[in-house]
GURO-921938 format. One record per residue (C-alpha): residue in one letter; x, z, y. Coordinates in pm, whole numbers, plus 32768, in hexadecimal, padded with zeros to 4 digits. Each point is the difference from the previous one (the first is absolute). Example, Ala and Ser with C-alpha at 12.3 -4.5 7.8 and 13.67 -1.06 7.14 Angstrom:
BEGIN
  rest     X     Z     Y
     A  84CE  830C  7E3E
     S  8089  7FBE  8158
! end
This chain:
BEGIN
  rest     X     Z     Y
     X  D3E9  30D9  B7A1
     X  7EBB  8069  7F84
     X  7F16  80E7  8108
     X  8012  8114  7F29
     X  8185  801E  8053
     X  7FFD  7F75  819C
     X  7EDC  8117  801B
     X  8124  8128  7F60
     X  811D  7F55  809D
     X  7F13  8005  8158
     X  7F9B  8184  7FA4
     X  817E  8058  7FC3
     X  804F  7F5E  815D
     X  7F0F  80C3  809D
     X  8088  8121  7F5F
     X  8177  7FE4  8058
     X  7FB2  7F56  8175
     X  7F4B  815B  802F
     X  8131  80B0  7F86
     X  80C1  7F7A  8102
     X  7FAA  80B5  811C
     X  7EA2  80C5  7F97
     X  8004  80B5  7EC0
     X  80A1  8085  7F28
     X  8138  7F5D  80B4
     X  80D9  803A  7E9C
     X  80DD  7ECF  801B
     X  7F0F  7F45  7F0E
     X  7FF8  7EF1  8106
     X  817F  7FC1  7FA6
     X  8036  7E99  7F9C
     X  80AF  8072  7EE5
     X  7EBE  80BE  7F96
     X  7EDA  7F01  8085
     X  80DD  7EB8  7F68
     X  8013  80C5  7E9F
     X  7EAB  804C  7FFC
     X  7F82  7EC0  80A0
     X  8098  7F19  7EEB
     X  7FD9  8122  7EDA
     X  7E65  7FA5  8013
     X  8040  7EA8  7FC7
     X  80DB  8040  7EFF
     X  8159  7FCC  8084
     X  80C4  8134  8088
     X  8151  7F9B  7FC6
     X  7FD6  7EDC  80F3
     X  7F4A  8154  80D9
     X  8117  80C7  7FF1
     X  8106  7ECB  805A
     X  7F3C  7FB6  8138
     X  7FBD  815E  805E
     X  816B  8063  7FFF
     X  8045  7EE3  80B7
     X  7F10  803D  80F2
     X  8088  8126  8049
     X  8128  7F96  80A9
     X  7F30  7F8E  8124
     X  7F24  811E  7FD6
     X  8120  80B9  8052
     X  8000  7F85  8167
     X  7EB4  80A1  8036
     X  7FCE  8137  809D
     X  7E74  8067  8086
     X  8037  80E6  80FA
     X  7EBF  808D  80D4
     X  7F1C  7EBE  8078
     X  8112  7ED7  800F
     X  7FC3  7EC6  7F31
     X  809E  7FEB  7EA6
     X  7FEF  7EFC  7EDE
     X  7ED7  808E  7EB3
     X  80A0  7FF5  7F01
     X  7F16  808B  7F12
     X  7EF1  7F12  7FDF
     X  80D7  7EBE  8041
     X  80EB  8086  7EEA
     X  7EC7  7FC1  7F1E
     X  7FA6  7EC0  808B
     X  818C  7F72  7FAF
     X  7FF4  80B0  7ED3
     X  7EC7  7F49  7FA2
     X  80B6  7ED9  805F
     X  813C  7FFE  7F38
     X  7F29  807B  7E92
     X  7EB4  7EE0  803A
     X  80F3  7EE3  8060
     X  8021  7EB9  7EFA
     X  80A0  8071  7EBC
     X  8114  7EFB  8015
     X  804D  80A2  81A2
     X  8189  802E  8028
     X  8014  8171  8013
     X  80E5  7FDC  811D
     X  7EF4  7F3A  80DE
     X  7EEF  80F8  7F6C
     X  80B3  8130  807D
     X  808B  7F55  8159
     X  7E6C  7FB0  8057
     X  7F90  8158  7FAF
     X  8129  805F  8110
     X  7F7D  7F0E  80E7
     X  7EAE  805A  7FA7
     X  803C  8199  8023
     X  80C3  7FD8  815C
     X  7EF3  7F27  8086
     X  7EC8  80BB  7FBA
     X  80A9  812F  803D
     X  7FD6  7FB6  8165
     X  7EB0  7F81  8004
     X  7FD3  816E  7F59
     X  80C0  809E  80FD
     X  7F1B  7F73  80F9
     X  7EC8  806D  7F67
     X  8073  817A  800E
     X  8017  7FB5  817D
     X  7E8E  7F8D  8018
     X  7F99  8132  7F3A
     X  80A0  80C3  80EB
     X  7F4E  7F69  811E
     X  7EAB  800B  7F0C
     X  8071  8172  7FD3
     X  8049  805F  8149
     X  7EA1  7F58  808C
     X  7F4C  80A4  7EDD
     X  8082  816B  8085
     X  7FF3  7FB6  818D
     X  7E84  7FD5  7FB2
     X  7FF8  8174  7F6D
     X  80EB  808C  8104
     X  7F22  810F  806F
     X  7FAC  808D  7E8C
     X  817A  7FFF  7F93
     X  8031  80B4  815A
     X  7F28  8111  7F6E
     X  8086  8023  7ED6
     X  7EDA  7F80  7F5E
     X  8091  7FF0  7E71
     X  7F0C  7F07  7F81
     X  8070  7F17  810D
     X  818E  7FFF  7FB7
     X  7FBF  7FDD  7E8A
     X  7F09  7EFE  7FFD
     X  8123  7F4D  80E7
     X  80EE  8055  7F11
     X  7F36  7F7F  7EDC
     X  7FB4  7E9F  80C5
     X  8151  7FDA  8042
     X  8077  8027  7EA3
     X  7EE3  7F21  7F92
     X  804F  7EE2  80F1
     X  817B  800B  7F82
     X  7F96  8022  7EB8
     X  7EEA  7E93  801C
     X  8136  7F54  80F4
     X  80D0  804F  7EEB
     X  7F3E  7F43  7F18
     X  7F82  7ED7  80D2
     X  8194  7FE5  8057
     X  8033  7FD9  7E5F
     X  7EA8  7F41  7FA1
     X  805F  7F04  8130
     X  81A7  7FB3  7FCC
     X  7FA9  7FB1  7E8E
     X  7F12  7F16  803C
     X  80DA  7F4F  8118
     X  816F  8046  7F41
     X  7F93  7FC3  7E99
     X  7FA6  7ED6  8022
     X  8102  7F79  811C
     X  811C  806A  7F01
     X  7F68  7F53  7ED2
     X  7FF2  7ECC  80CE
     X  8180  803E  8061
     X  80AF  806F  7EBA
     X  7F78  7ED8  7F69
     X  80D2  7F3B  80FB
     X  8126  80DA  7FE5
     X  8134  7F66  7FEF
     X  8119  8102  805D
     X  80C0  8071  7EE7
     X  7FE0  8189  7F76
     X  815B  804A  805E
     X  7FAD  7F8F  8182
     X  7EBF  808B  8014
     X  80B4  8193  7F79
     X  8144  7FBA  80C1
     X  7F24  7FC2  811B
     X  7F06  8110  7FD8
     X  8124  8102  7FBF
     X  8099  7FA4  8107
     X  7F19  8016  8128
     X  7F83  8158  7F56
     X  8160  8064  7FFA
     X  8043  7FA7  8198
     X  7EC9  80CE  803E
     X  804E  812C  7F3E
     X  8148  8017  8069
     X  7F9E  8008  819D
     X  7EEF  80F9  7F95
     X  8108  80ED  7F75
     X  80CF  7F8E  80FD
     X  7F40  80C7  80EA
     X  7FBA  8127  7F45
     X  817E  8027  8019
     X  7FDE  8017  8142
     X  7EE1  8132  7FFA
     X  8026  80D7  7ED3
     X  8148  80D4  7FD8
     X  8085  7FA8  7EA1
     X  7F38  7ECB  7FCC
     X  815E  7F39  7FB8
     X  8026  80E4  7ECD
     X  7E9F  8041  7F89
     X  8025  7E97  7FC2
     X  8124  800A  7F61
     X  7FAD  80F7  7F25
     X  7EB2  7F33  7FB2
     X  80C0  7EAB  7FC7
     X  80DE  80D6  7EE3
     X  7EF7  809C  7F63
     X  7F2A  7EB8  7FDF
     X  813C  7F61  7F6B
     X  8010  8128  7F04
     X  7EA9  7FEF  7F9A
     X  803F  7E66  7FD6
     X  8122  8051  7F12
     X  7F1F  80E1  7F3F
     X  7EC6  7F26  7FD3
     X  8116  7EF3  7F94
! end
């Protein structure tokens, strides 16, 4: 990749890392969305849309509630996306898209750990200006609010700009060793994305009246809208 395109894809991880907890919070953070948009600047959003859908099914398992520790999807979604569309021409796609899995799950952490230091950074940062929140002072909560939203917005980035150069090159150096057949690598990948999904739904059955049929009712219109597009 050129710098032109690691300084967008670093600007749209920025973008979509602050999305995920700071503003606008619009679900743009989705891996469905950041994985599309990730691979679409370097020129491959089918392979985007593949791994973002994927994705998903582990996504599914998340759930950021209040100040607990949860995986980033959005700017490790652009890192793995980044992955799968720079990797060598000849890369089995089923290796490609099984290290931008490996890739997204495993940075997704490391980004779920830097929201927990800005916390702490955020938390310090107001502590200091207890007494002028106290009084209500408005300059004081905004200019909080705007260097919280900034430092999101540059971890964001430095969490994109950072995986790509570690990941990109890592999977070059493995898909050029890859051995594993397509089938394996898919019937793998679908399959551990599959066992995920399924506990994650598993225990919304358990907390949403109706969930057993909302599903249902989803699984028959997606196989309706199949027979269509067919």
């Amino acid at each position: 990749m050129n710098p032109v395109e690691i300084a967008v894809l670093s600007l749209l991880g920025g973008v979509l890392g602050l999305d995920v907890v700071s503003f606008p919070q619009a679900m743009l953070s989705r891996p469905i969305v950041a994985a599309t948009l990730g691979a679409a600047i370097l020129g491959a959003p089918e392979r985007g849309v593949m791994l973002g859908a994927t994705l998903e099914c582990f996504a599914l398992e998340t759930l950021p509630v209040g100040a607990s520790r949860y995986p980033e999807w959005g700017s490790s979604s652009v890192v793995a996306a980044a992955v799968i569309a720079s990797g060598p021409p000849t890369a089995p796609w089923g290796g490609a898209l099984l290290m931008g899995i490996l890739v997204a799950l495993a940075w997704s952490w490391v980004g779920g750990w830097s929201m927990v230091q800005l916390r702490r950074l955020n938390a310090g940062w107001a502590s200091a200006r207890h007494e002028a929140v106290a009084s209500g002072s408005r300059r004081t909560v905004v200019g909080l609010q705007l260097f919280g939203m900034t430092a999101d917005l540059v971890r964001g980035v430095l969490m994109t700009a950072i995986g790509c150069a570690l990941f990109i090159p890592l999977s070059r150096f493995v898909l050029q060793r890859w051995s594993f057949s397509d089938t394996a690598s898919i019937a793998f990948v679908v399959a551990l994305a599959g066992i995920v999904a399924a506990g994650a739904v598993h225990k919304v059955f358990h907390a949403a009246p109706g969930a057993r049929w909302l599903l249902v009712a989803g699984l028959v219109i997606g196989a309706a809208l199949l027979g269509v597009i067919r």
